[in-house]
C-alpha positions in Angstrom: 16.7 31.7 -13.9 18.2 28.1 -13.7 17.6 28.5 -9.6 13.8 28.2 -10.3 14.3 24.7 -11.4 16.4 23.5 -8.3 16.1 20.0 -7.3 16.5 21.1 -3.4 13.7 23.7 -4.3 11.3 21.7 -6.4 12.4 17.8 -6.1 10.6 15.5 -8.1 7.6 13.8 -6.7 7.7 10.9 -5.0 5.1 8.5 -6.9 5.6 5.3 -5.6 3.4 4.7 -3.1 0.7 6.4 -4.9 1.5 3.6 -8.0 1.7 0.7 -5.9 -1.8 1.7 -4.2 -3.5 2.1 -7.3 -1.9 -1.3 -9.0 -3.2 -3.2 -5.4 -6.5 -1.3 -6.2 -6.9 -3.0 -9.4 -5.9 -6.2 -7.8 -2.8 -6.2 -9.9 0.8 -8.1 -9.4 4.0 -6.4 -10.8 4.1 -9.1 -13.5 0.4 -8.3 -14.8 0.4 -4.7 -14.7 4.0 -5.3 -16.8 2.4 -7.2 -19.1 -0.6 -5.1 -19.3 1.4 -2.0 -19.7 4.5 -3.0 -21.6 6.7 -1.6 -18.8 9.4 -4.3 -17.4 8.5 -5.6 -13.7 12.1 -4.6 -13.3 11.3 -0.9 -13.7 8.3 -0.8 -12.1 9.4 -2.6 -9.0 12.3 0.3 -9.0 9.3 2.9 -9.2 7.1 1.9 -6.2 10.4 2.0 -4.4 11.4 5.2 -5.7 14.5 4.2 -6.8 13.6 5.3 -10.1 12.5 8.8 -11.9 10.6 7.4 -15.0 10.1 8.8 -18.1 6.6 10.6 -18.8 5.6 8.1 -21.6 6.7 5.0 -18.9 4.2 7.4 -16.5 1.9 7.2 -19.4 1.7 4.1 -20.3 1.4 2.7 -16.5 -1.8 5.3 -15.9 -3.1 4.4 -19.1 -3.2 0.6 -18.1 -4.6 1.4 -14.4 -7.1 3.4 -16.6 -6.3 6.6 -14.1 -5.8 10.3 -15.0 -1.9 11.2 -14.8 -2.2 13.9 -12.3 -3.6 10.9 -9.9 -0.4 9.9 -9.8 1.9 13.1 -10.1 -0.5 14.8 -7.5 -1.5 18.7 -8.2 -1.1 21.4 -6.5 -4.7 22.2 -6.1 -6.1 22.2 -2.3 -7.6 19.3 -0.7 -11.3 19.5 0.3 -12.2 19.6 3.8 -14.6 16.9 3.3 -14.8 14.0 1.4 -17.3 11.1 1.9 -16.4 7.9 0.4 -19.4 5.1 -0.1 -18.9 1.6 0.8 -19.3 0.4 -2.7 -16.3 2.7 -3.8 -13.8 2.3 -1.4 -10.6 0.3 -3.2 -10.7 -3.7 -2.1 -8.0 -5.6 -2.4 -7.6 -9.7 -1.6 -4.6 -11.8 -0.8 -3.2 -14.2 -3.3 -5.8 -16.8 -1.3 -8.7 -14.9 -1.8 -9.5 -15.1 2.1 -8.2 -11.9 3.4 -9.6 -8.5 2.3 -8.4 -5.5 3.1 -10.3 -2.3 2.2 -7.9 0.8 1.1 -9.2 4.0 3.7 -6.1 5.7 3.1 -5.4 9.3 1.3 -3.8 9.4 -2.2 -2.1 12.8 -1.1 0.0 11.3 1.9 0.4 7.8 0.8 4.3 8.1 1.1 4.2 8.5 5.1 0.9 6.9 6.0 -1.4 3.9 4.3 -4.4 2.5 6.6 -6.6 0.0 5.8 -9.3 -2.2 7.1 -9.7 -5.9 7.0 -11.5 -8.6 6.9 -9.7 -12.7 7.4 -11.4 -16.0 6.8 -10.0 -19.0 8.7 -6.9 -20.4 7.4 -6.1 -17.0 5.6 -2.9 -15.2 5.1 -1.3 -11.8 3.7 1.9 -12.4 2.8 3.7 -9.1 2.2 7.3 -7.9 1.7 9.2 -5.4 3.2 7.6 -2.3 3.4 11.0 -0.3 3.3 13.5 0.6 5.3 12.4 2.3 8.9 8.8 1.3 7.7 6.5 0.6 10.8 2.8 -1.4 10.8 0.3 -1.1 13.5 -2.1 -4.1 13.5 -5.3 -3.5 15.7 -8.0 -6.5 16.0 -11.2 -6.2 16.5 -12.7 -9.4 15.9 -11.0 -13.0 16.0 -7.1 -14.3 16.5 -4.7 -13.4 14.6 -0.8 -14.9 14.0 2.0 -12.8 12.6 5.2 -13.8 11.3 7.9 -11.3 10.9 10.7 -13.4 9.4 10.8 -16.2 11.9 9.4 -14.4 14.7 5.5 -15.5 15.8 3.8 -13.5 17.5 -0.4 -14.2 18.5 -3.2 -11.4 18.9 -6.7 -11.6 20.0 -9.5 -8.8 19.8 -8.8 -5.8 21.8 -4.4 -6.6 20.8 -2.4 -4.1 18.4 1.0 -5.6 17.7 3.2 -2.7 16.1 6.3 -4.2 13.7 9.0 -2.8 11.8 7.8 -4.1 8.8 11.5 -4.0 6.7 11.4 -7.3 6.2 8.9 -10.1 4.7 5.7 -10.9 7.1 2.3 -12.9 7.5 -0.9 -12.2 8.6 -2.5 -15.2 9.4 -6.4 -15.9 10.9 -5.7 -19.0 13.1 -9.0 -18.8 15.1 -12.4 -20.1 14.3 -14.1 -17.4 12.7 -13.7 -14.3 10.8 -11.4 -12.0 12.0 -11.7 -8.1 12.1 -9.3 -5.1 12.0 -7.6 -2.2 11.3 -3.9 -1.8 9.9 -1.7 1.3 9.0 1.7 1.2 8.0 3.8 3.9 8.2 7.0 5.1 6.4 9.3 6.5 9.3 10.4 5.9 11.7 8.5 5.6 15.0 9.9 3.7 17.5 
């Protein structure tokens, strides 16, 4: 009986992707969703990295605050429908700590721990700063529209419409529009690695 509940057979899920994409859909930092929630940055920070299993009432609490259903985040073992249309006015936006860069969340809840993708949109003079993604994480940048500097660490590197520029993203980097006008594009990051 005690091999049904085998962590090599049934390991717990692995949630933090899912909570970091639904905190960044309710345009949320650690700190405010901590407040919010009562559940120290400290711990939650641990969570999105899955470094932590957290208690159901944490889980609670957290899902309660981002005003989501708790299986959102545990995931179910129901199957997925082979087609799901999304409208423009309910796809998940998020905006940089600037306000000038938006990026628009087209990813799946169910394989957010391999794969995220958005789409975005830059103003001039606007940046995304993000961390590191994790280690042996990967992001694709594609643009479609505009000109487009990114620093990884120290490194600058320059795209133009037409350009992908592919990065392990393990460390801290910027997204920066240095041209004129908007910019345009698409970016996926990946969790593995693949190259």
């Amino acid at each position: 009986m005690s091999n049904i509940y085998n962590h090599q057979r049934f390991p717990p899920p692995k949630i933090g992707a899912k909570l970091q994409l639904l905190r960044l859909a309710e345009n949320l930092t650690l700190d405010e969703l901590s407040e919010k929630s009562g559940v120290s940055t400290a711990i939650l920070s641990q969570i999105e990295r899955n470094k932590s299993n957290p208690t159901l009432s944490t889980l609670w609490k957290i899902t309660q605050t981002l005003d989501h259903p708790l299986e959102n985040l545990l995931g179910t073992n129901e199957p997925a429908n082979t087609v799901e249309k999304i409208n423009n006015n309910t796809t998940p936006v998020i905006f940089s700590e600037d306000g000038g860069f938006q990026l628009r969340i087209l990813g799946v809840v169910s394989i957010l721990e391999s794969v995220q993708w958005y789409d975005f949109k830059a103003q001039p003079g606007s940046s995304l700063i993000s961390e590191s993604h994790g280690k042996n994480s990967t992001e694709s940048v594609t643009l479609m529209k505009g000109k487009l500097e990114i620093l990884i660490e120290k490194k600058s590197e320059i795209i133009e419409a037409g350009e992908t520029l592919r990065f392990s993203s393990d460390v801290k980097h910027q997204l920066k529009n240095i041209g004129k006008g908007v910019c345009q594009g698409f970016m996926v990051n990946l969790f593995s690695p693949v190259f």
